[in-house]
C-alpha positions in Angstrom: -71.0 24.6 93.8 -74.1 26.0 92.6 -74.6 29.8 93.1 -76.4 30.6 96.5 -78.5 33.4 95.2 -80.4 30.5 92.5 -83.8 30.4 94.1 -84.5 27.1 95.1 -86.4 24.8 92.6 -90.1 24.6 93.1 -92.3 21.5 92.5 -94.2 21.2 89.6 -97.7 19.8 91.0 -101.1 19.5 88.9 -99.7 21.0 85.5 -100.1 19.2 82.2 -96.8 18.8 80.1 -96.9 17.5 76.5 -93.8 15.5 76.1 -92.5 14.6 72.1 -91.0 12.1 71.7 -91.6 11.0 75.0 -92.2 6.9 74.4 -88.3 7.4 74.5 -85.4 6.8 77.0 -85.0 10.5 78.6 -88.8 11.3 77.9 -89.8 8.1 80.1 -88.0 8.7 82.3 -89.0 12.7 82.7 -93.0 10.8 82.8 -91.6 8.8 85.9 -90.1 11.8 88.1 -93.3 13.9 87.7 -96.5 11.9 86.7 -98.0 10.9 90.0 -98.0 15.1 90.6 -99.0 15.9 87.3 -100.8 14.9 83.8 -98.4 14.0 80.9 -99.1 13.7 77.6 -96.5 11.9 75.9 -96.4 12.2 71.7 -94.6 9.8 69.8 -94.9 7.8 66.9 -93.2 4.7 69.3 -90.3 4.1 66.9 -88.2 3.3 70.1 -90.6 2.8 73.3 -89.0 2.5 76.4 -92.5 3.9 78.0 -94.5 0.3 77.8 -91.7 -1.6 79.3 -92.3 0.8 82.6 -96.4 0.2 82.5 -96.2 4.2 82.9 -98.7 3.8 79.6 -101.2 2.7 81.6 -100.6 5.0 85.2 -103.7 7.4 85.2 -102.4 10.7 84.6 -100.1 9.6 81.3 -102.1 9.9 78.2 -100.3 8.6 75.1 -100.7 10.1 71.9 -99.4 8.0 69.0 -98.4 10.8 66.4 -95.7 12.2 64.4 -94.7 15.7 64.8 -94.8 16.2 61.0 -98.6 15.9 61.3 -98.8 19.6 62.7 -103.0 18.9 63.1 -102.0 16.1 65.4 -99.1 17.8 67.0 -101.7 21.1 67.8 -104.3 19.0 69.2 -102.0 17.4 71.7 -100.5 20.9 72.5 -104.2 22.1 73.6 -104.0 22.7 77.5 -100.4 22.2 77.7 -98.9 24.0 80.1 -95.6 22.7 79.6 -94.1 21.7 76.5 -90.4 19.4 76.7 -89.8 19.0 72.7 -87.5 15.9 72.6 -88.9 14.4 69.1 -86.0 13.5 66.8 -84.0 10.6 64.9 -81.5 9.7 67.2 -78.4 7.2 66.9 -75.4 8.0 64.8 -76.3 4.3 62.7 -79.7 5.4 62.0 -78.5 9.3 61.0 -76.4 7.8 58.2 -79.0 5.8 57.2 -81.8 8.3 57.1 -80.4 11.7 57.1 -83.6 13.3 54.6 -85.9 11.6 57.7 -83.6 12.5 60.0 -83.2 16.4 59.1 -87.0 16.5 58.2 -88.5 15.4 61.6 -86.2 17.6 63.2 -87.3 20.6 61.4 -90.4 20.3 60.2 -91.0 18.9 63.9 -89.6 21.7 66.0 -91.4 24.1 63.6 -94.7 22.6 63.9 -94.4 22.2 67.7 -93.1 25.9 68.2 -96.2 27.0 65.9 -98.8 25.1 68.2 -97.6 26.3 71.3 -97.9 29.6 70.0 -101.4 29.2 68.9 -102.8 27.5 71.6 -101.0 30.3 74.0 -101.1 29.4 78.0 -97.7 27.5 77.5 -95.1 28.6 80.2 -92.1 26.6 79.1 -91.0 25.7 75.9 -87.9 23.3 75.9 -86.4 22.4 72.7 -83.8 19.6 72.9 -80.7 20.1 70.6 -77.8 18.0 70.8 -74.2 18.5 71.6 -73.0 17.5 68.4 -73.5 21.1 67.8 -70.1 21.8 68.6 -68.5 19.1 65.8 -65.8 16.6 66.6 -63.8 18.4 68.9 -65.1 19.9 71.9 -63.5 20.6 75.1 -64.6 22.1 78.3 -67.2 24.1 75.7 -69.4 26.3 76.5 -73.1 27.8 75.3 -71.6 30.5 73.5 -68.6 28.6 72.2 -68.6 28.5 68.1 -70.6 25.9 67.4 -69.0 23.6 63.8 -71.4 22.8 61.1 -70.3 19.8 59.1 -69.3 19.1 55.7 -72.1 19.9 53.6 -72.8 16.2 52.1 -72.1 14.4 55.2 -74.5 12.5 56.5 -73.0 12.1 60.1 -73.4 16.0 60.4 -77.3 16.3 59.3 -78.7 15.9 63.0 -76.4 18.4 64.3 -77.2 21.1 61.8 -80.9 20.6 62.3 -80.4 20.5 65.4 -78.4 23.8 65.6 -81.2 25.6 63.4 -83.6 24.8 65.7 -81.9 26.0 68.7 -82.4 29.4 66.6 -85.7 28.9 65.8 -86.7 28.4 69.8 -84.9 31.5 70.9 -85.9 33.8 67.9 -89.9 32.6 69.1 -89.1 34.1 72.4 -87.5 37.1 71.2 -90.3 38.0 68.5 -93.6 36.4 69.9 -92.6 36.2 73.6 -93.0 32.1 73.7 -91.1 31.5 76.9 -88.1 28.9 75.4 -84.4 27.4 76.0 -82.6 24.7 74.5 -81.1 21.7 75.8 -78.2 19.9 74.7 -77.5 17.1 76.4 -74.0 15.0 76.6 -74.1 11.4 76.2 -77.0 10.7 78.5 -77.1 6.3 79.7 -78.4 4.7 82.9 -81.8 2.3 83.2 -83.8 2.0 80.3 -82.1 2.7 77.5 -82.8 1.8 74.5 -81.1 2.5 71.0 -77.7 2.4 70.2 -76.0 3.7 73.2 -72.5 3.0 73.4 -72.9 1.9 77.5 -76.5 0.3 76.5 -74.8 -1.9 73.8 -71.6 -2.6 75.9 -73.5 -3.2 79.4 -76.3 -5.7 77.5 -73.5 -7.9 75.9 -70.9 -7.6 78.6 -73.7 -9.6 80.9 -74.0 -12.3 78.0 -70.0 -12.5 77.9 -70.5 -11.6 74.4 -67.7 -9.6 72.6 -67.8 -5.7 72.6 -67.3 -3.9 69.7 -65.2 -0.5 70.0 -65.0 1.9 66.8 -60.8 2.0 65.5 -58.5 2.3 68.2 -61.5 3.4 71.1 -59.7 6.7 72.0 -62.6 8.8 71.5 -63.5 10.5 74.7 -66.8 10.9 75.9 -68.5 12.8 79.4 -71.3 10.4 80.0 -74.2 11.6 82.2 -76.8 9.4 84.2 -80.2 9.6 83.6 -81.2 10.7 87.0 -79.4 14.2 86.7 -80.7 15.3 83.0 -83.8 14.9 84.5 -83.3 17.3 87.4 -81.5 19.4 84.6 -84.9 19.6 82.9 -87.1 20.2 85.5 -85.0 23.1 86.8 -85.2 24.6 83.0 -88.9 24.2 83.2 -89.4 26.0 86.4 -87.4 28.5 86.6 -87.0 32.0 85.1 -83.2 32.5 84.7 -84.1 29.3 82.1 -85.8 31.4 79.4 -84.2 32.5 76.3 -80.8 30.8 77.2 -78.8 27.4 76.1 -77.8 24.9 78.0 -75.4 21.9 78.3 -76.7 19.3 80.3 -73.6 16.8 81.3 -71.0 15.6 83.3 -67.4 16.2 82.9 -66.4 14.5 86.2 -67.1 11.6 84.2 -65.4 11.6 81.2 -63.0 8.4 79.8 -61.7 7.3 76.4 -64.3 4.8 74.8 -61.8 2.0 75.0 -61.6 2.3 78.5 -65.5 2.5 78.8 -65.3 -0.8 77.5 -62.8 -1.9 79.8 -64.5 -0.5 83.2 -68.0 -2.3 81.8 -66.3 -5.1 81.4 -64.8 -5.2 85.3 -67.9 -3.8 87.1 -69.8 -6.7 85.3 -67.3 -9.7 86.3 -67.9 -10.0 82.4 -65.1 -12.5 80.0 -66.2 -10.2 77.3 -63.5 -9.8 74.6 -63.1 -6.7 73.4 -62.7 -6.2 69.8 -61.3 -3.2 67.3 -63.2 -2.8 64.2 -62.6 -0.4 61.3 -64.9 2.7 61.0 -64.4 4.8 58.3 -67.2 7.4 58.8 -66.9 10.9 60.6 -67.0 10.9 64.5 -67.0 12.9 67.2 -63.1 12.6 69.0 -63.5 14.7 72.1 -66.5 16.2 73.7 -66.3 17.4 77.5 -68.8 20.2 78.3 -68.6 23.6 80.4 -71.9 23.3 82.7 -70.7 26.0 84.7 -73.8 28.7 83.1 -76.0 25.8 83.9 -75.2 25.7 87.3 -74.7 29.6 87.8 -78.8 30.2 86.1 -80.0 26.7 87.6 -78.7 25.7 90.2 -77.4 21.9 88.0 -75.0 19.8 89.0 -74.5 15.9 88.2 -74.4 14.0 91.3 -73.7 10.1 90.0 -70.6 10.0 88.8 -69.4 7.2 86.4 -68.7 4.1 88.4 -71.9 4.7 90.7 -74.0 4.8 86.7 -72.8 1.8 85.5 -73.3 0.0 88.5 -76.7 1.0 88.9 -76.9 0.8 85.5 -75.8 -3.1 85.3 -77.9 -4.2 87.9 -81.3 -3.1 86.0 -79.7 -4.5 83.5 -79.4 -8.1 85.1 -82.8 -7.5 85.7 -84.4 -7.2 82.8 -82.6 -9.7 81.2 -83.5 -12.4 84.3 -79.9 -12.5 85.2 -80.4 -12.4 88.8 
């Protein structure tokens, strides 16, 4: 239950939010919940662009701003008149991190930096939200909470490179509130899926080839667990951090441990909810993972007023049928 004396959450109406990195999965669907009341600007270099396949690129009050947060000119121009800034830019997906972990650590830093410098300069902003990760807390995480130890990788590592980054930047948003007064919180979300998707989401990438039949592919034995959260309830997770006061200066998890279930039998729940004949097949991975990750959302709930309402079963199956959808399945 969320605690009675949280006020309750007010509407954002005619405000302009500058979204990063919002051509992507959460940030589109953030731009759904709250563009026909307000004016987004969404900021993105549309590496991954779930925005076009809505049309909200064309609704009237979205402006896209193809950029890269590196570019801090860029990145301060779109800032100008911001009155809310949701910082989501960042290399995401654990294949792509391996593969790029310089690009990876740089648009993370360099990024937050530049964005946290612009909304300084440009002043007016009222909410800063820096998204960080959960990986914070390394491979094994139970029932964790905001002030829990976070684990810094291997030095090396590739796997850990977004995590770290992601972890220094937490402390870069919450030292600009302490020293210049920039109203900020983090984020860190826990294994966020649902309508839309796009990347290399474990449920995206079992979902799309459970509803061709095709095989799906689970990492050793599949006994890593995983809370998964559905879209829907990050995004009332961030508008509550936007709005209200008990937000600022403060971390949150963003999840749902209601929902939590090995990997393996992720697989096998995709596979009945879909009617699917999908095989499911064990391949070797070698590289660092993370085992066990259940979050605490209890100080989320106690400051905001969060709680996940769609629980697993309810996701997928929502999930699935946009997924049929899309794909002209019916």
């Amino acid at each position: 239950m969320s605690d009675p004396t949280v006020p309750s959450l007010p509407v954002l109406r005619d405000k302009t939010l500058l979204v990063t990195g919002g051509a992507g999965f959460i940030g589109t669907a953030l731009t759904k919940a709250l563009c026909d009341a307000n004016r987004i600007r969404v900021f993105d270099n549309l590496r991954r662009n779930a925005l076009s396949d809505t049309g909200l690129d064309k609704h009237p009050n979205v402006e896209l701003v193809v950029g890269d947060v590196r570019d801090f000119a860029a990145l301060r121009k779109a800032t100008e008149g911001a009155d809310y800034v949701v910082h989501m830019a960042s290399i995401a997906g654990v294949d792509t991190v391996l593969k790029h972990p310089v690009l990876t650590m740089e648009i993370s830093l360099e990024g937050t930096m530049n964005a946290l410098r612009a909304a300084k300069e440009v002043g007016g902003v009222q909410r800063f939200i820096d998204f960080s990760t959960s990986e914070v807390f390394g491979s094994y995480a139970f029932r964790v909470r905001e002030a829990d130890v976070t684990s810094l990788g291997a030095v090396g590592e590739a796997r850990w490179t977004y995590a770290v980054s992601k972890l220094a930047t937490e402390h870069l948003a919450h030292n600009y509130w302490k020293q210049f007064s920039l109203p900020t919180c983090s984020i860190r979300p826990f294994n966020i899926y649902g309508p839309g998707q796009v990347g290399e989401g474990a449920i995206h990438a079992f979902v799309v080839r459970a509803l061709k039949n095709a095989p799906i592919q689970i990492h050793n034995e599949g006994d890593q667990i995983r809370s998964w959260c559905y879209i829907d309830d990050i995004v009332d997770g961030i508008q509550r951090a936007l709005v209200l006061e008990s937000a600022i200066g403060q971390s949150f998890n963003i999840g749902n441990a209601r929902s939590t279930i090995t990997i393996y039998q992720l697989a096998q729940l995709v596979v009945r909810l879909s009617g699917a004949s999908s095989p499911i097949e064990f391949v070797k991975w070698d590289f660092p993972d993370v085992e066990l990750r259940v979050p605490d959302v209890k100080k989320a709930e106690r400051l905001l007023g969060f709680r996940a309402h769609v629980d697993l079963e309810e996701g997928l199956t929502r999930t699935l049928a946009w997924y049929r959808q899309k794909l002209g399945m019916g």
